[in-house]
KOLZALUM-14154 format. One record per residue (C-alpha): x, y, z. Coordinates in steps of 0.001 Angstrom, whole numbers, padded with zeros to 6 digits, always signed. Layout:
<nodes>
XYZ ...
</nodes>
This chain:
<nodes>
+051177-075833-059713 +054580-074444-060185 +055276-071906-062316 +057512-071752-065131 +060075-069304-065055 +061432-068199-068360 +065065-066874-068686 +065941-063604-070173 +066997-064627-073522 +063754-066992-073878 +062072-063743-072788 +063600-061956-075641 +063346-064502-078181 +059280-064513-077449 +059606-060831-077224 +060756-060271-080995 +058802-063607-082427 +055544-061951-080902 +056218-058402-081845 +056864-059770-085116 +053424-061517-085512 +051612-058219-083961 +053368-055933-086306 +051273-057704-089500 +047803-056268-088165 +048135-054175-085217 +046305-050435-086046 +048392-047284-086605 +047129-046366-083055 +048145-049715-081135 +051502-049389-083122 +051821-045775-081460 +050842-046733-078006 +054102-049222-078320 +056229-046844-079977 +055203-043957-076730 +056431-046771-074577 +059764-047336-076471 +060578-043853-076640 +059958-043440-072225 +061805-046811-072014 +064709-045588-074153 +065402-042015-072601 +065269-043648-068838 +067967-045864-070293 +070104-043050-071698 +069030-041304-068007 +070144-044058-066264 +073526-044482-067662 +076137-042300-066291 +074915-043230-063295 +075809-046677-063969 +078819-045933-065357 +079870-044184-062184 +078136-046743-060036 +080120-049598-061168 +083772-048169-062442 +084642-046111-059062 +084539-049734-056831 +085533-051665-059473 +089089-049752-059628 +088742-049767-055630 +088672-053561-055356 +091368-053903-058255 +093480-051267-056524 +094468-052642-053350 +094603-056125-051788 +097151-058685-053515 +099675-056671-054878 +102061-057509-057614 +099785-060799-058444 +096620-058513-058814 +098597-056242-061030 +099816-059235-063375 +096352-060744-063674 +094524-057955-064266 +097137-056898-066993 +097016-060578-068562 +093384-060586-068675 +093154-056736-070164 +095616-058097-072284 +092971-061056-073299 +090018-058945-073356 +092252-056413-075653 +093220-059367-078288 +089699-060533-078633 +088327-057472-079538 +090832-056682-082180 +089978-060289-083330 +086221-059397-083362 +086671-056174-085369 +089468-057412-088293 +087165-060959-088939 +083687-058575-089133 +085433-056129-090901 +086745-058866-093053 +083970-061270-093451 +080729-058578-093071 +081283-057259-097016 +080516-061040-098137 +077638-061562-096213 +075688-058584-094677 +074477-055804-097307 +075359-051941-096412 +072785-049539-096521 +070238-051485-096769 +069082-053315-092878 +068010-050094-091880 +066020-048352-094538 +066848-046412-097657 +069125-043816-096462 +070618-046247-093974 +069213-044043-091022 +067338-046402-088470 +066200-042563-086210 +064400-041902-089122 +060793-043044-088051 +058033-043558-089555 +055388-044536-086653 +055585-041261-084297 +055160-041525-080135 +052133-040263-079191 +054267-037733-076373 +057584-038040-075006 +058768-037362-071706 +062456-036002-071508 +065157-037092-069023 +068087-035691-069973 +071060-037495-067585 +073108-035634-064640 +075829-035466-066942 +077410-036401-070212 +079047-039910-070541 +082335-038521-071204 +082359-036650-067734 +080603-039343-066032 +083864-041297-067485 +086355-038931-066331 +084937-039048-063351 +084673-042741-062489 +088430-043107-062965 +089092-039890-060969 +087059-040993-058054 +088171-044772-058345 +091701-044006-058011 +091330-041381-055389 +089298-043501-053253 +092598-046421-053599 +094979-043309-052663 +093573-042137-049399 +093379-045841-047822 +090282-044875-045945 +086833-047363-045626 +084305-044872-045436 +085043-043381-049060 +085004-046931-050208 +082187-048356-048690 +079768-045446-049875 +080675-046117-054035 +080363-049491-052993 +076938-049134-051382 +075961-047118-054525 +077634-049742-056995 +075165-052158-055205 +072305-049970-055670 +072980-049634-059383 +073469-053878-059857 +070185-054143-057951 +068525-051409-060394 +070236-053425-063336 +068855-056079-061908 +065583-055682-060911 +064377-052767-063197 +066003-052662-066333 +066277-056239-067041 +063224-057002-066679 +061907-054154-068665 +064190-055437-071459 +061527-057861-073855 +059071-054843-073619 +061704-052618-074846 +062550-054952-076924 +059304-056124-078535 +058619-052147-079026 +061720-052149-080986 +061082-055026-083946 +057055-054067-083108 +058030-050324-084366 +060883-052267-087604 +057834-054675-088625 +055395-051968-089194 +057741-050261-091291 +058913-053489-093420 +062612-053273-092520 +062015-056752-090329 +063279-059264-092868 +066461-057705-093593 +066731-056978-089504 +066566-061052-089038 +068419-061945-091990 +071768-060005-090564 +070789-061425-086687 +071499-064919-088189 +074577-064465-089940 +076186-062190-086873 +075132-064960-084438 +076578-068057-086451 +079697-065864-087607 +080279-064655-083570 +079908-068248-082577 +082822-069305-084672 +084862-066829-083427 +084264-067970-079657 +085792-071095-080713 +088437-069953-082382 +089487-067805-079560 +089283-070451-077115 +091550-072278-079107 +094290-069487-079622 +093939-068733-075104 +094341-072325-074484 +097485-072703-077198 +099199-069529-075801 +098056-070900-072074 +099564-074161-073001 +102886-073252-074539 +103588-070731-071514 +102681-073541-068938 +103891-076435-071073 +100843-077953-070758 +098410-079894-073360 +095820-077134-074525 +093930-079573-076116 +093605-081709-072696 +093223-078660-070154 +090568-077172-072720 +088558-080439-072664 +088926-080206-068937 +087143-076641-068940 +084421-077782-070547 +082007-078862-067655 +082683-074801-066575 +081733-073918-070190 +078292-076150-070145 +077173-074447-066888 +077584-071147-067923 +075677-071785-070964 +072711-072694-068583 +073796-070193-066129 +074120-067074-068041 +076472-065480-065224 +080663-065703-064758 +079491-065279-060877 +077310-068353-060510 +079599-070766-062469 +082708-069950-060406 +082310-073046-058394 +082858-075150-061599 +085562-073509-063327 +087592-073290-059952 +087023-077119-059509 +088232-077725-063593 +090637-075096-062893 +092484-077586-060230 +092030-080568-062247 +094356-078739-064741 +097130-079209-062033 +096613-075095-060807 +098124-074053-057409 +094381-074346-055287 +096048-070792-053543 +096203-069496-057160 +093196-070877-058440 +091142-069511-055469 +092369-066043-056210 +092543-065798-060512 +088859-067874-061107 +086568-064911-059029 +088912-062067-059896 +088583-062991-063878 +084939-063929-063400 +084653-059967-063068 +087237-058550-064966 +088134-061020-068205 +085148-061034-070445 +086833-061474-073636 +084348-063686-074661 +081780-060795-074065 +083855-057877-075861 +083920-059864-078455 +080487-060110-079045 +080128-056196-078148 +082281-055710-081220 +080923-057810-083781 +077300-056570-082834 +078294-052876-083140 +080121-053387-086673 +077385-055349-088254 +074785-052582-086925 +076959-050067-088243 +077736-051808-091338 +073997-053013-092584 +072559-049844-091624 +075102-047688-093980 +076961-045791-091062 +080270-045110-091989 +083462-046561-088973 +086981-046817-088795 +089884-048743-087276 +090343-045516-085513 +087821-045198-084077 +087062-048947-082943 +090549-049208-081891 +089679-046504-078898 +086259-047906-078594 +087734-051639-077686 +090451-050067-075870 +087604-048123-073393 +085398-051485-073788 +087694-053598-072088 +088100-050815-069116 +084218-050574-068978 +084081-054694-069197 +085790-054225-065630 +082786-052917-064149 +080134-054962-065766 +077776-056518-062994 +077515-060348-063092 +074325-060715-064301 +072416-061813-067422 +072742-058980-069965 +075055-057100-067621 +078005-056692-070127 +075881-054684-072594 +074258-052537-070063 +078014-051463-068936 +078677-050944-072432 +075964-048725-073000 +077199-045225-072603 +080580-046273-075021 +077994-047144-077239 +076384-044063-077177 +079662-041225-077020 +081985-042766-078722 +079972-044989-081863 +076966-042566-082148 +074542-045289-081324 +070259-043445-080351 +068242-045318-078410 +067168-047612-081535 +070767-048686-082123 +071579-049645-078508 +068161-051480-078652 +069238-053551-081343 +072279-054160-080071 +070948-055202-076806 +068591-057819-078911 +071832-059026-080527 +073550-059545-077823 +071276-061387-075587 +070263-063868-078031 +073403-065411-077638 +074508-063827-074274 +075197-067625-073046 +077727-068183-075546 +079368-064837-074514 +079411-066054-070908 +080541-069585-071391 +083420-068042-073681 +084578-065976-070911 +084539-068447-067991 +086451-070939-069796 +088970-068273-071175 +089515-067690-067219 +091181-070854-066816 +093510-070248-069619 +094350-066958-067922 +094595-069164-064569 +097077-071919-066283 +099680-068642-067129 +099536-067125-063803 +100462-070439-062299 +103301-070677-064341 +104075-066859-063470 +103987-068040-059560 +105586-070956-060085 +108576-069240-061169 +109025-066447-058713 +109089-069495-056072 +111815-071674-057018 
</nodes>
């Protein structure tokens, strides 16, 4: 018979409905066993990365660097540009909307302090990283832009042998070890009674974050349409087939076929198309930084943990940099998102958990948001070329 394979976010969903169920009459000493397993699973994560960081930033500003020349440098500022805008729009509507609907202080415990736990690991194994994710930062962008100033292969094709390494890591290790990790997580939260208040704020986020996507959508396509002088209503209807596979697909990669093909239909150059569609596939994921944001101010905002426009305002402007690098695979945008996460928010191992949970549950929307914002990004760039040619 042929088996049944499940997606990540069904994965997930089972993940936290099962962990759920367990945590209402596993024994103290089952609950432990989990909770040793959360705390290896976490630290390998925080191990892990700078290395990703590294991994995927250094060939990602390679491959931006050189090749098609002023055009490159346009899209990739247009689509910064986008990814910028959305999560400013994420963190104004959460900061907003949140004090309405979530309750501060109160998700996480009584002192708002999620670290705090209750259920103890029966031993922990440390694995402190190479380095901090600040200097595995600092790094990235000095080695990326080196490697475009000396023009050489070799340089090049090593980070880009190593970026593969790291996807296929992503990919094949911590993915799948994501609904363990995860289960451990709400496994750990339903023993200690915080799990009602955890799925209460999961609902609202999701529902307000889906909103949003369409909302954004609408504002790409109305700027994309006044620029190009083109119905946004009518080219956005046109996307949609691209939007529908990537909520099946999950990935910006496996649905470029489709939104280059919807992409045409909107009247795009085919030489333009062919070049904007798999470049913003990698590097516009506005859709996804949205999401990011939202996830990270609701966290911060149920559990009690004080934030600031400052201090987003740097974190989005470093998110959209990192969203550069983020491999093209389910759950990829979060794992690249990670070590921000981490240095510049404060998030432990619990938080980023959480947020990982979050985010996956509606990862799809996140995706589909992104491809279809591509050919808004597309329908400008035309117009751009179009202009430097008559």
């Amino acid at each position: 018979m042929r088996r049944i394979r499940l997606g990540l976010l069904p994965k997930v969903i089972i993940a936290i409905v099962v962990a759920i169920t367990c945590s209402t009459f596993f024994p103290d000493f089952l609950n432990r066993i989990f909770v040793t397993a959360n705390v290896l699973i976490g630290n390998f994560i925080n191990f892990i990365i700078p290395l990703i960081i590294v991994g995927l930033i250094v060939p990602g500003i390679a491959e931006i660097g050189s090749g098609a020349g002023r055009l490159l440098g346009i899209t990739v500022a247009i689509a910064y540009l986008s990814t910028l805008i959305a999560g400013f729009f994420s963190y104004f509507t959460c900061d907003a909307v949140y004090p309405y609907i979530l309750e501060t202080g109160s998700a996480f415990g009584e002192y708002g302090d999620i670290s705090s736990n209750a259920i103890k690991p029966y031993f922990t194994v440390e694995m402190p990283p190479v380095m901090d994710v600040t200097a595995a930062l600092i790094l990235s962008f000095v080695l990326g832009l080196g490697t475009v100033a000396l023009k050489g292969n070799a340089l090049k094709r090593g980070f880009s042998e190593f970026g593969e390494l790291i996807t296929l890591l992503i990919k094949k290790v911590i993915i799948p070890v994501l609904p363990l990790y995860i289960f451990t997580i709400f496994l750990k939260i339903g023993a200690e009674g915080q799990v009602g208040m955890i799925l209460k704020m999961f609902i609202k986020v999701i529902l307000l974050i889906f909103v949003m996507h369409i909302l954004l959508l609408l504002f790409q396509f109305a700027v994309a349409g006044m620029i190009s002088r083109k119905n946004p209503f009518k080219a956005l209807y046109t996307m949609l087939p691209a939007y529908m596979t990537a909520l099946g697909t999950q990935s910006s990669a496996a649905t470029i076929p489709v939104t280059l093909a919807q992409a045409k239909k909107n009247g795009i150059n085919e030489d333009i198309a062919g070049f904007v569609i798999p470049l913003c596939a990698t590097i516009h994921l506005s859709g996804s930084i949205l999401k990011i944001v939202a996830c990270a101010v609701a966290i911060m905002w149920a559990g009690g943990i004080g934030y600031s426009f400052e201090l987003f305002g740097g974190f989005i402007c470093m998110l959209g940099i990192a969203m550069v690098a983020a491999p093209g695979v389910p759950g990829g945008a979060i794992m690249a998102s990670l070590g921000l996460l981490s240095s510049m928010l404060g998030f432990d191992e619990t938080l980023q958990g959480l947020m990982i949970a979050l985010y996956i549950t509606m990862d799809s929307f996140g995706t589909a948001g992104n491809v279809t914002g591509d050919g808004a990004v597309a329908m400008i760039i035309d117009k751009i070329y179009k202009k430097r040619t008559i």
